[in-house]
N, C-alpha and C positions, 0 to 999 in steps of 0.2 A: 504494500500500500504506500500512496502518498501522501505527505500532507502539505497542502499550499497555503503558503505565506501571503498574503497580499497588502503591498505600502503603498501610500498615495503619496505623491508630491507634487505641492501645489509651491510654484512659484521660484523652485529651486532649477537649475539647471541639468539638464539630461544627463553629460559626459560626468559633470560633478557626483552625481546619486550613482552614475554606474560605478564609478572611481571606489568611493567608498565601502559602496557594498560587496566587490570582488575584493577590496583589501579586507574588508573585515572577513572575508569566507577563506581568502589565502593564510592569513595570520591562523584561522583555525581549523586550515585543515580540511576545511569541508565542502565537498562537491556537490552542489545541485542538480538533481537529475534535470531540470529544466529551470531555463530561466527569460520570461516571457515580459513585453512591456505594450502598454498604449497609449496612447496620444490622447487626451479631449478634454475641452475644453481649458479651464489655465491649470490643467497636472497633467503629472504620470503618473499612470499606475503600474506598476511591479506586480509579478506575479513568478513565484520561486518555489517550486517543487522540491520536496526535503523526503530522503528514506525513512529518515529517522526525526520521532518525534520531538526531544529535546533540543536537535538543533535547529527544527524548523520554529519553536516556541523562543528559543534565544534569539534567532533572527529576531523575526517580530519584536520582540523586546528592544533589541539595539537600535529599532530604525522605525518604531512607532506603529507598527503591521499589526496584522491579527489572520491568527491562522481560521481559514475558513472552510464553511462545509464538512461534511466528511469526507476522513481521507479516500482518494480515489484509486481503484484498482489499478495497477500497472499492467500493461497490454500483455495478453498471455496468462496471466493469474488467475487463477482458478476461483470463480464466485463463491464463498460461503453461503450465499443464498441459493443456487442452483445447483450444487455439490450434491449428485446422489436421487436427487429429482429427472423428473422428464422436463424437457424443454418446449 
């Protein structure tokens, strides 16, 4: 499973927010299975797919995010809800 982190930045610069947030992930180490961004209106939003749940909650933490929904299957993973069922 995944769990995604999503920050908003309003009014901050793109290259700056990306800057930061790959130093903070370099200094600890930690690779994001994904790391997604959009445009609108005066932000970005950030959206960063984490394996693990402690570093997707420290993200969020460091950078004002909030891990959202539930985590999401990784492609290939086998459904707990469909496990052993008909389809």
């Amino acid at each position: 499973m995944l769990y995604t982190v999503e920050v908003r930045v309003i009014g901050g610069g793109f290259g700056a927010s990306m800057r930061q947030m790959r130093t903070w992930l370099d200094h600890r180490r930690v690779e994001p299975d994904a790391f997604r961004h959009s445009i609108g209106g005066a932000g970005i939003t950030f959206r960063v797919d984490f394996k693990l749940e402690p570093e997707a909650l420290k993200f969020a933490r460091a950078f004002g995010g909030r891990v959202i929904g539930v985590p999401v299957m990784q492609e290939g993973a086998a459904d707990p809800l469909w496990s052993g069922g008909a389809r």
